[in-house]
N, C-alpha and C positions, 0 to 999 in steps of 0.2 A: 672717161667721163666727158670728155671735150668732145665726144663724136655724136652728141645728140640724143645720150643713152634714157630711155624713157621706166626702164626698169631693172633692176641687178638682180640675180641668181649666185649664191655665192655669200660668204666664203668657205671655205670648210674648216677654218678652225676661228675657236671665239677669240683669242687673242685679236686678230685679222677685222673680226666683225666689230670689233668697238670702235676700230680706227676708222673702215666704214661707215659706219653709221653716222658719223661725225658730218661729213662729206654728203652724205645722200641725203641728211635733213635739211641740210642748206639749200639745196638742188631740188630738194622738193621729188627725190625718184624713190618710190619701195624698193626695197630688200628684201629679199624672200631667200634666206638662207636653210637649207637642209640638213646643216652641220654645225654651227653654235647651236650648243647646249647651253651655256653660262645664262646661270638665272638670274645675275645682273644685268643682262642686254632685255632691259625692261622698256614698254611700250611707252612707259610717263616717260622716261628719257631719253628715249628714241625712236618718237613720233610714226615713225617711216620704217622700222624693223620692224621686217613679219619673218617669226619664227615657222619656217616649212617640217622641224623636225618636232621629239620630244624634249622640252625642259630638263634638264638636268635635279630641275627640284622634286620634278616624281620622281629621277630615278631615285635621288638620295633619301625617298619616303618610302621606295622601294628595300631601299638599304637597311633602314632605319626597322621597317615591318622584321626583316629578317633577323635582324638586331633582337626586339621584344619576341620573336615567335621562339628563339632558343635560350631567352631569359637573360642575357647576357645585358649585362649594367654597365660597362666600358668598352670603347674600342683605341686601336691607334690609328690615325690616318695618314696615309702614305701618299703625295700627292706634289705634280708639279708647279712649281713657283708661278703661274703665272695666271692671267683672269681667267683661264680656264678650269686649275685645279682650286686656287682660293676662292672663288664664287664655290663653285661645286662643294669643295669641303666646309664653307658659315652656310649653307643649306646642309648637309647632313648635319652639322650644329643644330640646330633648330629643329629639325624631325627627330634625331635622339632626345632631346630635349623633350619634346611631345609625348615621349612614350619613356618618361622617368628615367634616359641611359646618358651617355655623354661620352663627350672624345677627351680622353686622359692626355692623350700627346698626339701633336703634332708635328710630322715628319715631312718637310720642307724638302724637295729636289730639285734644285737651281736649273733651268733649261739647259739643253746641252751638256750635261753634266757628263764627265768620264767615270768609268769602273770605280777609282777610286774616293770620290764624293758618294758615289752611289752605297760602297761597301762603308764609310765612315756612317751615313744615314740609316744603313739597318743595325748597324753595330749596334746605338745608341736605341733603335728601338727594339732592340733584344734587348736591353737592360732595362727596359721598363715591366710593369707589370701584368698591362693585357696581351692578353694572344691571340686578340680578337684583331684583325689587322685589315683597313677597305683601301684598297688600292684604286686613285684615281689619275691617273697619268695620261702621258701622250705615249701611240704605238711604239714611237722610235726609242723611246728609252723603258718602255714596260716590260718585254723580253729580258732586259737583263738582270733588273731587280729581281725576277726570279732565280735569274742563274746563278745570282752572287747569293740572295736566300738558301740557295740549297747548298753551296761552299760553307754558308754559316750553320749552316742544319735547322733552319729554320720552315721548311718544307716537314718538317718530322711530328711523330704525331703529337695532340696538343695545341696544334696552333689550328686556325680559323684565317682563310685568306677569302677576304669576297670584294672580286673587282668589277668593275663596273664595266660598261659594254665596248667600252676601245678592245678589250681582249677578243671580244665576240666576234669582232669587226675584223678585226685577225686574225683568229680563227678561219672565219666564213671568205673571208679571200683566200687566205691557203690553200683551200682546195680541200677535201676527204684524203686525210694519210700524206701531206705533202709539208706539214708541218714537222720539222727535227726537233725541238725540242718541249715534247709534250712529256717527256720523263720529267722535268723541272717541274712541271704544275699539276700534279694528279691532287684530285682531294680538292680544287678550286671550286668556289661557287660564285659565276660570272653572270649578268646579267646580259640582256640582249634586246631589243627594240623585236616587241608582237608584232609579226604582219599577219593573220590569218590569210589561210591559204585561198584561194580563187583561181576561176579557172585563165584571168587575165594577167593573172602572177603565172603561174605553171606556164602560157603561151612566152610573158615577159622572157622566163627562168630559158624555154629551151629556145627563144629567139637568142638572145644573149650567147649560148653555149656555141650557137652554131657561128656567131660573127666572131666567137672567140676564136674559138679552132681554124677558123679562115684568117684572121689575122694574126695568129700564133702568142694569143694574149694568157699570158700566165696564170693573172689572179681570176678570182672565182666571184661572185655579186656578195655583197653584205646588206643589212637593212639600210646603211645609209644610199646606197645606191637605188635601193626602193623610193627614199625619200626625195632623192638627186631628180628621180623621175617624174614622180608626181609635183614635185616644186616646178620644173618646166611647163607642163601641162597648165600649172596652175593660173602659170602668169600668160601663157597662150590663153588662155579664157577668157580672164580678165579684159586683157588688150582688144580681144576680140567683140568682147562685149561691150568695151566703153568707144571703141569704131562703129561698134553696131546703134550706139547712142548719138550716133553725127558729133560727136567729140572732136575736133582738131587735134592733131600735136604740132604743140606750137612751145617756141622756148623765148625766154626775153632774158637777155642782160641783169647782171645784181653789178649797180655803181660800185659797192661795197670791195668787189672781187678785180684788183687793180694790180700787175707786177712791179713790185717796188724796185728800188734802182739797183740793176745786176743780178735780179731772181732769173731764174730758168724756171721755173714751176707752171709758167704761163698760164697765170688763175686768170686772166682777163678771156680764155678760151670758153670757161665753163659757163655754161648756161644754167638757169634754172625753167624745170617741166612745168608748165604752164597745167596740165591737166592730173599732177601729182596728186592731189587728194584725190580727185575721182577715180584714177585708176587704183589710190589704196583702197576707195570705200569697196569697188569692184572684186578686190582680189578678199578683201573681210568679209564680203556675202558670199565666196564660194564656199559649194555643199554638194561634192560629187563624189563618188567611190573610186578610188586610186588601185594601187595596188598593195600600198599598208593599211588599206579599208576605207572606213570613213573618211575623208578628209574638209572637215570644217573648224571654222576658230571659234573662241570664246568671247567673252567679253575684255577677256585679256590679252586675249591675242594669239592665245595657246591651242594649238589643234587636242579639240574636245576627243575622248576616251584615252588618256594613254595608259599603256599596258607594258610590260614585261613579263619575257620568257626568261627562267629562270634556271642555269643548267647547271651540272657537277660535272667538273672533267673527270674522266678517269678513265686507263685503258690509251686507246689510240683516236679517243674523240669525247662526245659529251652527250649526256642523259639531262632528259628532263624532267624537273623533279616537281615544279610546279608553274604559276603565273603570278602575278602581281598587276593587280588597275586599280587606278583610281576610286573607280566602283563599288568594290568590292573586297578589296585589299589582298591576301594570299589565299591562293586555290591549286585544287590538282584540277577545274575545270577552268575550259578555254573562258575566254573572257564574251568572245560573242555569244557564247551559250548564255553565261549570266547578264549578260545584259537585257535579256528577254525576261527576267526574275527581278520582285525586288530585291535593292540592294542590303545586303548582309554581314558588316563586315565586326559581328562580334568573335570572341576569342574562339567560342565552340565552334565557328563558322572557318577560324584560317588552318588549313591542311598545308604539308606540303610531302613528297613521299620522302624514300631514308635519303641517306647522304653519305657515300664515301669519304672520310675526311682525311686530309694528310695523314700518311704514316698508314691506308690502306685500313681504317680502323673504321667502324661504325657507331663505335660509342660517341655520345655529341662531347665536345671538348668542355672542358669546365673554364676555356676562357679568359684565365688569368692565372697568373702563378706572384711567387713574391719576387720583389723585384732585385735580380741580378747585380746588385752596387753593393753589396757585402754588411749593408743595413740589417738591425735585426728590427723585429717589431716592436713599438715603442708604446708600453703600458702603462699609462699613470696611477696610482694607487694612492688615495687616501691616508694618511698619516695622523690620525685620530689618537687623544689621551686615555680612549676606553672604548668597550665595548671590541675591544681586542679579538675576541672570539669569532667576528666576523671580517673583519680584515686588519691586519697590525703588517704597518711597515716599518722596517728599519732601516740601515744603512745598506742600501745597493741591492738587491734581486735574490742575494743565497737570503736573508732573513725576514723576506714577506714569506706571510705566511693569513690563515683566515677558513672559516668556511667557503666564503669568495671565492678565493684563490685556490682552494683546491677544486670547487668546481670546475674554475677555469683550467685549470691544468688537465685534469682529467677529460674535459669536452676537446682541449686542443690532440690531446692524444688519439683522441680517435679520428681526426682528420685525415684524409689518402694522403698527405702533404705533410712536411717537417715544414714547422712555424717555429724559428728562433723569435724569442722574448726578450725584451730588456726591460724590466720592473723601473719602473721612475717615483718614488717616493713623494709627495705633495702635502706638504706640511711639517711644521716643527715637532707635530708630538705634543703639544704643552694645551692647543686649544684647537678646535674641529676646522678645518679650512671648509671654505666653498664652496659646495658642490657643485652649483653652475659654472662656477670658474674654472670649473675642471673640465666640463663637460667643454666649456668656449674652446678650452684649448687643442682640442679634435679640429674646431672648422678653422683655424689658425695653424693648421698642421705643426701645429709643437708637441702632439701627441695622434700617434696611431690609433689608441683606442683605451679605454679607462676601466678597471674591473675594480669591483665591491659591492657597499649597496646605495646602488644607484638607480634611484625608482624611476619608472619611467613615465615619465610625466607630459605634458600636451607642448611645453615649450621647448622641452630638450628637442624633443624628434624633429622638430625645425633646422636643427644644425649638427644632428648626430643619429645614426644609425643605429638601431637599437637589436639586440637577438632575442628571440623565444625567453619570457621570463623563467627565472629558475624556480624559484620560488616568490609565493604571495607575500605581498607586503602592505595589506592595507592600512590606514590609520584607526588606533585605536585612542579610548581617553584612559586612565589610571588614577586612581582618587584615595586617600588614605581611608583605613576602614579603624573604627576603635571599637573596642565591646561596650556596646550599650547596657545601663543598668535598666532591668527590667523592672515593673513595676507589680506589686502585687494584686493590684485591680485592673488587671490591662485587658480582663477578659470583658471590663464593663467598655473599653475605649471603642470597639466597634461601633458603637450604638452613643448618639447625643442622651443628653435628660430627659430633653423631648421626647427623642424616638423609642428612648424606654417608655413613658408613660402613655405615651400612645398606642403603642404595642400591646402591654398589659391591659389597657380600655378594651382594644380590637376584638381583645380573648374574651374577655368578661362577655362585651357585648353579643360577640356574636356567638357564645354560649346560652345565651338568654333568647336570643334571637330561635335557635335552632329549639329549643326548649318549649319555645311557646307554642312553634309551629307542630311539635312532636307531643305535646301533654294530652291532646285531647284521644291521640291513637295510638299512643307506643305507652306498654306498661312499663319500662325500664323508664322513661321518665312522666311516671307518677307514684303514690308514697305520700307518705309523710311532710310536710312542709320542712322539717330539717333535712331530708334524705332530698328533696330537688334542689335545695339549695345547693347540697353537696355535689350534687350529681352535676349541676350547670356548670360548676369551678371543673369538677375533674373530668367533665367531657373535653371544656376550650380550652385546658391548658395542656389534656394530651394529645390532644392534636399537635401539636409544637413536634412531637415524634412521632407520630403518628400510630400511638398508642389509643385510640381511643377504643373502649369496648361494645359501644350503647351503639346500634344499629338504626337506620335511621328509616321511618318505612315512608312517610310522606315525600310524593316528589317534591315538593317544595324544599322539604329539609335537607332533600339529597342534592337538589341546585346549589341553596345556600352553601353547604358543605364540600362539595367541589371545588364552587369557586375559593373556596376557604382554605381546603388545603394546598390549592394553587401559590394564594399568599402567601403562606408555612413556609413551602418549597423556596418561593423566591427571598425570604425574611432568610431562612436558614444557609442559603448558598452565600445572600451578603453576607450576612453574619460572618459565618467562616473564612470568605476569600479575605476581608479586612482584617479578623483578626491574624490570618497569615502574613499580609502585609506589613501588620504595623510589628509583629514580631520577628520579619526580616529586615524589612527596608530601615527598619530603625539603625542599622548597623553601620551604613552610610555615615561618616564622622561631617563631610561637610555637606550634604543633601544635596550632591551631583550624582543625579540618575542616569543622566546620558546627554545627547548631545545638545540639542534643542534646550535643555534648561542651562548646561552652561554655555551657551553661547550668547541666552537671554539674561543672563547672569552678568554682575561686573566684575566678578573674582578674577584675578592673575591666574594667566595660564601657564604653564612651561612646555618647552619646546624644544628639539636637539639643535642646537646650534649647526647651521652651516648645510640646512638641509631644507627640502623641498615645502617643508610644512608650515613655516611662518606665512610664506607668498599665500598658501591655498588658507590659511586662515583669512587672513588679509584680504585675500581676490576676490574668494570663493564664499565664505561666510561671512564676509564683512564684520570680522573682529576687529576692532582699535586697535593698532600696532601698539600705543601703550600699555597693552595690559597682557603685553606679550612678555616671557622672562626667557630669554634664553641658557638655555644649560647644556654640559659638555660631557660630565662623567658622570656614571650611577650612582656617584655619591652623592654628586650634585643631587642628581634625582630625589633621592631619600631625602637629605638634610632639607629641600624645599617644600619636600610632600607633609614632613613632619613638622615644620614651623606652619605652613598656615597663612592662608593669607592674612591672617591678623598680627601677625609677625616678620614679614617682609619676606612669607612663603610664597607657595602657589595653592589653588583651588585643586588643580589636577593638572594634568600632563598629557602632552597629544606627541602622540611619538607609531613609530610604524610599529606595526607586528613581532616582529625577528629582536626586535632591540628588548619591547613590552617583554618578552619571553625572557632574553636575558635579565632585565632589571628584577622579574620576580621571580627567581630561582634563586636571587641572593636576599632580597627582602620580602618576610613574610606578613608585612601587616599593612598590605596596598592589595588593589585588586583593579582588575579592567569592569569598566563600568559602559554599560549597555554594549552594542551592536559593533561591528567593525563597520565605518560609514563611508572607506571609497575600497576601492578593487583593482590598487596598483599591485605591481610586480617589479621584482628586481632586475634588472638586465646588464650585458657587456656592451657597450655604445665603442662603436666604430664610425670613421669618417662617415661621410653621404654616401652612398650608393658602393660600400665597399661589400665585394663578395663573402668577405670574411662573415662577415653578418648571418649572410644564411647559411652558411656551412656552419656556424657553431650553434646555431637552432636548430639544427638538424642532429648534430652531434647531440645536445640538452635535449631532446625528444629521445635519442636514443638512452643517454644516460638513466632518463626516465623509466621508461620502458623496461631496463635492466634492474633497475631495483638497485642502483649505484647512488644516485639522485636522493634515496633516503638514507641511505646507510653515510651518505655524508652527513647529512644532516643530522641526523642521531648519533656522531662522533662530537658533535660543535655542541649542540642543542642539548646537551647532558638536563637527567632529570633535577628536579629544582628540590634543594637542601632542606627545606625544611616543611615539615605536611602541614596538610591542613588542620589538622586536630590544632597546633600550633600557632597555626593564622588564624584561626578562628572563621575562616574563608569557604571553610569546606559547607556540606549540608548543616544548615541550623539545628542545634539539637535542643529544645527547647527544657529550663531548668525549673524546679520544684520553684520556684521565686517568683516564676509567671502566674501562678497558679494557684498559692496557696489560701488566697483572700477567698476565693470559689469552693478550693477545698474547706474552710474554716465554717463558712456562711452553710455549706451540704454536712457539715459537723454537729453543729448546732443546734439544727433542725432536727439533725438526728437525736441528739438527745433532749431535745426539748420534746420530740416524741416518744422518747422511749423514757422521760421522766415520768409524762404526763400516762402513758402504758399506766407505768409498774406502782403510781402512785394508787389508778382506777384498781389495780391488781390488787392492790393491799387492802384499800377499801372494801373491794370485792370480798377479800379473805375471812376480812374481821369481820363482816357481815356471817359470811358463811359457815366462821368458827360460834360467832355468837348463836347462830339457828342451832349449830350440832348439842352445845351448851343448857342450852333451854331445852331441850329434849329429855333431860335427866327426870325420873320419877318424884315425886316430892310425899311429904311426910302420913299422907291417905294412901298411894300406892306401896309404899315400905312394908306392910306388912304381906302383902300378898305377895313384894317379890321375894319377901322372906320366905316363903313358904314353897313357892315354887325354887326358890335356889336349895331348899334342902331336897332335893329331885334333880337337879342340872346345877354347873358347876357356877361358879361365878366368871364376869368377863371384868379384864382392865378399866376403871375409868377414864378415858380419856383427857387428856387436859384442857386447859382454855386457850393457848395462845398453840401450841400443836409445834411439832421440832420444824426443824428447815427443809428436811427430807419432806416433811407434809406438804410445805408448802413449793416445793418443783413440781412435784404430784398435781398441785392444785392450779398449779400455772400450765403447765400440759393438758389439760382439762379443756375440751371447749366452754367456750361462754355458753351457749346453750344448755349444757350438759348441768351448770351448775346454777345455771337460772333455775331448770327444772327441779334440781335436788334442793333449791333454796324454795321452792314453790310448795313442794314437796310434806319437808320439815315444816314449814309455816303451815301450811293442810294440818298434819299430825300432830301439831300444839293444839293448834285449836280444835280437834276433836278430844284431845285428852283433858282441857280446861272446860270444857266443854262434858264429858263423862266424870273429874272431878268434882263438879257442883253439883252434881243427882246422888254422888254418895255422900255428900256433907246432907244433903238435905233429907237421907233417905235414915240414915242413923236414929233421934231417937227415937223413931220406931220400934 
């Protein structure tokens, strides 16, 4: 730097570069480096750094893509101690981060490190639990963490090794086939720095071959060698260009830069470049084609498009299985091609082709296993006073037991993997613990994961992973039910005072109405003044059933009568829906119909202690936490449902699904009252992002599927002891008691009809018997029947009041029939009283 240096090229590692850049801001000279990657050698703190190559922060978004493309939620990171490897790995921090995944451990390898630091570092990350593993080191020590991987058998199938491009870079100088030990890393996926091909790349490629073979040079070109080249070029332009501007170089003294007594560093040598910002603005405005393509910077600083090729070792070299840019994120097409396209970079959008993986296998690895340290899996459970039948723990793992728990049990079994268990018990038994406090204890890793019923709610899944629910558990409400006495007039409750008298008017009236319009043309209503009277009542009031006979010809009366019986129709459906209502809803002991009345209600609610339901009354419905009761066992339940809130009860009971089911199979005089009003579910909650999660959601879909999932449930869920006939819960069956004031009143009538019959009947009789009576000859006709009976025989006299036999005879008779015969007999008196008086008066003659 004492020799006047107007520009640096260099260095090739970023450890190197920070110490640089230190130096060269003072100096006021660019740095155009082609080989720090480290994405802390940032522009805000090192003015004068210009990065020639790619950032190491795409590659690790690179990483990261690969990461979410095979769904994989953890990896470990393997990486050298120094600003090269930790820059590099708090950037893949942050891009797994971005895409919901994360680095479980971190695997630290001190520089210069020997075999045996090396082999102690993968030890430890075989004992961890991903097998997702990104290797980001320096060449000199990356070769043999594979070597000692495969002495630990960690090369085998299973595992996931994706390193970042120092391998490629290694690769690509060995030479085609000149590398020994490509048996260590079959199944790798490494990345590598895009340079699409050109034909001033191919001229580069075989100019290079030929100075190699003339100077007897080993290695083979890599991408950074592309980028070595084009960084030289870059800064010849520049220099070129700002000489081309009549710029001086000129350098002036820093007082500042003084050797103090006995330094050898001879800072008083160093100059600072006088024309240092103009040759950085110079070297920011280049925009020329290289031979890794474009080469232009951003406002960062970053040479705009980076890209990765993306290979799998396998065999005696490597395949490409896709790309990755910035652009457009993962592709099986070249990145220049999409760059002519809009950018695309949704899920349906990333391809990549298959993948050889360690262990020569094409299945994708599942990524993690459990972890190696002789732990088993740590389940927390619920220790609740009741309601047993869904989870009950006891003392230690052999005596849990539950529908829960045999869920879980049987979803763990069908996992490809043995998952040792150790049941953790969480409460004393006497009263309902926590249930968020159980849940905290997942992100406080005091627990692996929590099985029971555990609904899954909006704030759990904040701090806990939740599986495919097993089953539904929405909340429902619970109210006690008593049998109402019915009333014997209750058929009149439908209907106010009013609406009966108003009613009754509507028929009259519009009886009359119909009548008036119909008397001048229809002979059915005309008659007698007593027969239309009758005829206007028993038109309007059959209509009510639509009984009516009398046909109606005028269209005016057939208007009126439409819309008439339109009313009918709509009188007769209230009528009936209300009185169904008031005949069931009465049954309702406190008149909680559902949820909206009591919540507008101030009655005591109860609640299961220790459970998700108070918060959602409280949050969510804004109940008063006062008029909340918390309760723990189904006795509780009963003994509060049957006092009452007027007894230091409750109104009703908000409890989920699964429990509601249990409490009324043992008590039958409570019922669930209206709608189920949320649509949780019950779940297994595991750490954040633990894989366990979707594999036992997977398993519960299967369980599903198989018809396991119910046949559990109908072992737990037994049918409930006592029927409805018994709760009086079942279909209302309505009793003689509702009814009989209607039946009395249609009694009545009937016999006040059938009095008023048989009283006309009798009157009728005695008339008729009296006509037959008076019929008899009298003391003028006796001799001439004297005289004719001595010729014909005699007949029976008849009596006056006639036997009872006579008179069913005489009620069988139309009225017609005996009008005539009474019309009749009166005819034939009075022609015999009448032929009588001519023989009194003809005598003495």
């Amino acid at each position: 730097m004492e020799k006047e240096v107007v520009a640096v090229i260099g260095p090739q590692s970023s450890g190197i570069g920070h110490v640089i850049s230190h130096v060269v801001n003072e100096l006021h000279v660019p740095l155009l480096s082609f080989a720090a990657t480290d994405p802390t050698l940032s522009a805000s703190e090192y003015p004068y750094f210009l990065r020639g190559t790619i950032s190491d922060y795409f590659q690790m978004h690179a990483v990261a893509s690969i990461v979410d493309y095979y769904q994989w939620k953890e990896v470990t990171a393997i990486f050298v101690d120094d600003d090269y490897g930790r820059g590099g790995v708090s950037a893949l921090g942050d891009a797994l981060a971005a895409k919901r995944a994360r680095i479980s451990y971190k695997a630290a390898i001190p520089p210069n490190s020997n075999t045996d630091v090396i082999n102690d570092v993968l030890f430890r990350v075989n004992m961890m639990e991903s097998r997702v593993l990104v290797v980001h080191v320096n060449p000199d020590a990356g070769m043999r963490i594979f070597s000692i991987a495969n002495k630990l058998r960690m090369m085998a199938s299973g595992y996931v090794w994706i390193v970042t491009d120092w391998l490629a870079a290694v690769l690509d100088s060995s030479g085609s086939g000149d590398f020994k030990d490509m048996s260590y890393i079959q199944g790798l996926i490494v990345l590598r720095h895009h340079t699409p091909d050109s034909d001033a790349k191919k001229k580069f490629i075989s100019k290079w071959n030929n100075v190699a073979r003339n100077r007897s040079i080993g290695s083979a070109l890599n991408s950074y060698g592309f980028y070595a080249y084009d960084s030289v070029w870059i800064a010849a332009r520049a220099i070129d260009q700002l000489l081309d501007s009549g710029q001086q170089i000129n350098f002036s003294a820093d007082p500042r830069l003084n050797d103090s007594n006995g330094s050898t560093l001879r800072l008083s040598t160093l100059k600072i470049f006088d024309g240092g910002e103009q040759l950085l603005q110079q070297l920011l405005l280049t925009n020329i084609t290289g031979l890794t393509g474009r080469v232009q910077f951003d406002s960062d600083r970053n040479l705009v498009r980076p890209a990765y090729d993306i290979l799998n070792i396998g065999g005696s070299g490597s395949r490409l299985i896709g790309y990755w840019s910035n652009y457009s994120g993962l592709s099986v097409v070249a990145p220049e091609i999409l760059y002519q396209k809009p950018p695309d970079t949704s899920m349906s959008a990333q391809r990549l082709y298959s993948v050889v993986w360690p262990g020569d296998t094409t299945t994708k690895p599942r990524g993690w296993v459990f972890p190696n340290n002789g732990q088993p899996l740590r389940v927390g459970v619920p220790n609740k006073p009741s309601f047993k039948e869904l989870v009950s723990g006891g003392n230690g793992s052999d005596n849990v037991s539950g529908y829960s728990i045999d869920i879980f049990n049987a979803a763990i079994k069908l996992l490809p993997y043995p998952v040792p268990c150790q049941f953790i018990t969480i409460g004393d038994g006497l009263k309902n613990p926590s249930y968020d406090d159980i849940i905290s204890r997942i992100s406080t890793n005091s627990l692996d994961a929590v099985v029971g019923d555990f609904a899954i709610v909006r704030n759990r899944t904040k701090i806990a992973e939740f599986t495919q629910p097993y089953i539904e558990a929405g909340l429902v409400i619970v109210a006690p039910v008593r049998q109402a006495t019915s009333s014997a007039w209750a058929f009149l409750k439908p209907f106010t005072l009013e609406m009966w008298c108003v009613t009754g008017a509507l028929f009259i009236f519009v009886g009359v109405v119909v009548w008036i319009l119909e008397h001048r043309t229809n002979e059915e209503f005309r008659g007698s003044p007593r027969r239309q009277v009758l005829t206007i009542f028993w038109f309007s009031f059959s209509t009510m059933f639509f009984a009516h006979r009398q046909n109606t010809v005028s269209a005016l009366g057939r208007f009126v009568l439409i819309i008439w019986l339109f009313v009918v129709l709509i009188i007769n459906s209230s009528y009936t829906a209300s009185l169904t209502s008031i005949l069931t809803v009465q049954q309702l002991a406190t008149g909680i119909t559902g949820l909206d009345n009591l919540v507008a209600s101030a009655l005591p609610i109860g609640y299961q202690a220790g459970k998700f339901t108070r918060n959602y009354l409280i949050d969510e419905l804004n109940v008063a936490a006062s008029r909340l009761v918390p309760l723990s066992t189904v006795q509780e339940y009963a003994d509060a449902l049957n006092r009452g809130p007027d007894d230091g009860g409750v109104a009703a009971i908000v409890d989920e699904m699964p429990c509601v089911e249990i409490f009324l199979s043992h008590h039958c005089n409570f019922r669930i009252v209206g709608q189920e009003f949320t649509k949780e579910g019950w779940g297994f909650a595991f750490q954040r992002d633990s894989p366990l999660a979707a594999d036992l959601s997977t398993a519960i879909l299967q369980l599903s599927e198989s018809g396991q999932l119910q046949r559990i449930h109908d072992e737990w869920f037994t049918a409930a002891t006592c029927s409805s006939e018994e709760s009086g819960l079942g279909a209302v069956r309505l009793g003689l008691g509702s009814f009989w004031g209607l039946f009395l009143v249609c009694a009545l009538i009937c016999v006040f009809a059938l009095s008023i019959f048989f009283v006309r009947v009798c009157w009728q009789y005695s008339r008729y018997s009296n006509s037959e009576a008076a019929g008899e000859p009298g003391d003028t006709a006796a001799v001439a029947t004297a005289a004719v009976a001595e010729i014909q025989p005699t007949k029976p006299k008849p009596t006056r009041l006639g036997s009872f036999k006579e008179l069913i005879q005489f009620v069988d008779k139309k009225e017609e029939e005996v009008k005539k015969e009474m019309k009749r007999r009166s005819s034939e008196k009075d022609t015999r009283g009448a032929g009588s008086s001519d023989a009194h008066s003809a005598s003495p003659a």
